[in-house]
C-alpha positions in Angstrom: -19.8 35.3 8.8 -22.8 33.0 9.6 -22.3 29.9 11.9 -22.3 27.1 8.9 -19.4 29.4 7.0 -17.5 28.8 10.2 -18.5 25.0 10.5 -17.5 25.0 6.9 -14.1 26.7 6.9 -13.5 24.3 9.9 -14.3 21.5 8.3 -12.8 21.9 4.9 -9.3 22.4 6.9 -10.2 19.5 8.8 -10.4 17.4 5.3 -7.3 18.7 4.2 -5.8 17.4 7.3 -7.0 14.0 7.2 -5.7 14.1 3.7 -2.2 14.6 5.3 -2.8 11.8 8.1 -3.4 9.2 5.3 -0.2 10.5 3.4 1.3 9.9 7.1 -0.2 6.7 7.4 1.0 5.1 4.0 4.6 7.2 5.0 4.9 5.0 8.2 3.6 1.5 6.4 7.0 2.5 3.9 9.0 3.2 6.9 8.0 0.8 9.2 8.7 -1.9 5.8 12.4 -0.2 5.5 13.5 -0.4 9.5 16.5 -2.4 9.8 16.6 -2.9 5.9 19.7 -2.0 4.1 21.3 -2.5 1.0 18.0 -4.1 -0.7 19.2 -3.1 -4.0 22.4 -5.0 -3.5 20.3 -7.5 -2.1 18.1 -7.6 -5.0 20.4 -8.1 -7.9 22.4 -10.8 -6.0 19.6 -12.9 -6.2 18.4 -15.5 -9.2 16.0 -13.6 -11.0 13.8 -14.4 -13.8 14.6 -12.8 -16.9 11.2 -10.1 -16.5 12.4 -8.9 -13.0 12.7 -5.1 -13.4 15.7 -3.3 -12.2 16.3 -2.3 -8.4 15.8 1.7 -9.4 11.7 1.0 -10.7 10.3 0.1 -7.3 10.7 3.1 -5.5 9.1 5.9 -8.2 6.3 2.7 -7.9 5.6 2.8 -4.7 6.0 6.7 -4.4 3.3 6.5 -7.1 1.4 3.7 -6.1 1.0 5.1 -1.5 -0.2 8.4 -2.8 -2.9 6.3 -4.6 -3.5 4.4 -1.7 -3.7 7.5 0.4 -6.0 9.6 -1.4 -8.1 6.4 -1.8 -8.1 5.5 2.2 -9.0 9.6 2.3 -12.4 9.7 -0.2 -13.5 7.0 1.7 -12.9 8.5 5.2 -14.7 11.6 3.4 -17.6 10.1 2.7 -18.5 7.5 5.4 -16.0 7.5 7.8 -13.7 4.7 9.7 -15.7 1.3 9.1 -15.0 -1.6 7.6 -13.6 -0.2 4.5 -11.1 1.7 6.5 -10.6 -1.3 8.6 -9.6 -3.5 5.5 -7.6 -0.3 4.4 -5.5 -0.7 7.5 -5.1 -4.2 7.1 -4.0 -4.2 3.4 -1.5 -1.2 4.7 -0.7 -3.6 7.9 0.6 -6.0 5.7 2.4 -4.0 3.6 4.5 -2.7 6.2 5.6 -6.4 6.9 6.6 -7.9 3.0 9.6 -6.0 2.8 11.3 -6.8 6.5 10.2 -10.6 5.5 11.5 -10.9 1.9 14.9 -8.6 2.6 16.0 -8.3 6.5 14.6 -12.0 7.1 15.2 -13.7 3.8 12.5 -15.7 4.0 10.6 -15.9 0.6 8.3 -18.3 0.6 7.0 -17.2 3.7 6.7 -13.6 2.1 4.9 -14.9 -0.3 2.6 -16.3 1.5 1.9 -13.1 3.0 1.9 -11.1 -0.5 -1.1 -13.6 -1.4 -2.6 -12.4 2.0 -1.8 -9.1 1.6 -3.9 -9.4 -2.6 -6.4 -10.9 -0.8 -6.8 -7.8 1.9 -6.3 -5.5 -1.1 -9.2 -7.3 -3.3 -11.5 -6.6 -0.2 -11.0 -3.5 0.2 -11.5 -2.6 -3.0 -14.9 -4.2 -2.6 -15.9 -2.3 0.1 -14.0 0.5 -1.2 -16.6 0.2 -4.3 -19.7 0.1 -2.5 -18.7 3.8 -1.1 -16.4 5.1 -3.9 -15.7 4.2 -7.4 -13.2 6.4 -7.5 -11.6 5.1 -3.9 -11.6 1.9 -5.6 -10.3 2.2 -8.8 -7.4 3.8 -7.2 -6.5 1.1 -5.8 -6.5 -0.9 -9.2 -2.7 -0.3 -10.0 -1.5 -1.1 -6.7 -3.5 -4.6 -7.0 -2.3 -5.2 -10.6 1.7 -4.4 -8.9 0.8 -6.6 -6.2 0.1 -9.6 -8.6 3.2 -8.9 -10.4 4.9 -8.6 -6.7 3.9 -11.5 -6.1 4.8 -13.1 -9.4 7.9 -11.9 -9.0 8.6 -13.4 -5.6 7.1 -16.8 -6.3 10.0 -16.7 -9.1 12.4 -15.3 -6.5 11.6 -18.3 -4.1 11.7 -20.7 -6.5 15.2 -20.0 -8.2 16.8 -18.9 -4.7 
């Protein structure tokens, strides 16, 4: 075996861990959103919804769906360049996503987590920015979690208002 197979093999398990540490990452911003949150589906359908508000049992197979996208995106980018300020904005958007759910359910405070969806689209949108000037790919799998974000934040806006 010549030294760059080794530094190869190492490094190619190395990616495959980091791949795991963003899976962790997005894991604890789901957790971290769920602490001290119970009952949200009870929650949910108690409330005055508008007549498009999906049932309780869609969000979680979308947001299963929509953190492995964000995971693998965080990870292409971290492949290719590194932490910088597309990772820092990755962080941020993941940051903020942590905190909508303890807002909007344990607090019950909707119109400020609305105001912090609309913060968390805007991290989103820049980090699909910088995402794009490293990775198309980073970035356009981030698309449908931007487009469920909108509707998110549709959704609560209508939440707000009719609660």
């Amino acid at each position: 075996m010549t030294v760059s197979d080794s530094l190869r093999r190492r490094t190619g398990g190395r990616k495959w861990w980091a791949l795991l540490g963003f899976g962790a990452a997005v894991t604890v911003a789901a957790a971290i959103g769920g602490l001290g949150v119970r009952g949200t589906s009870e929650e949910y359908a108690s409330l005055n919804q508008p007549d498009w508000a999906p049932p309780s049992w869609v969000f979680g197979p979308v947001w299963t769906f929509l953190y492995a996208l964000i995971a693998i995106a965080g990870w292409l980018v971290w492949r290719r360049v590194g932490f910088g300020p597309a990772l820092y904005a990755w962080t941020a958007q993941l940051v903020l996503n942590a905190i909508w759910t303890p807002l909007f359910f344990g607090a019950g405070r909707y119109g400020l987590a609305f105001a912090e969806i609309v913060l968390m689209w805007l991290a989103i949108g820049v980090t699909v920015v910088l995402f794009a000037r490293v990775s198309r790919l980073a970035a356009a799998l981030l698309l449908p979690y931007w487009a469920w974000v909108t509707f998110a934040a549709a959704l609560n806006l209508s939440i707000w208002q009719l609660n």
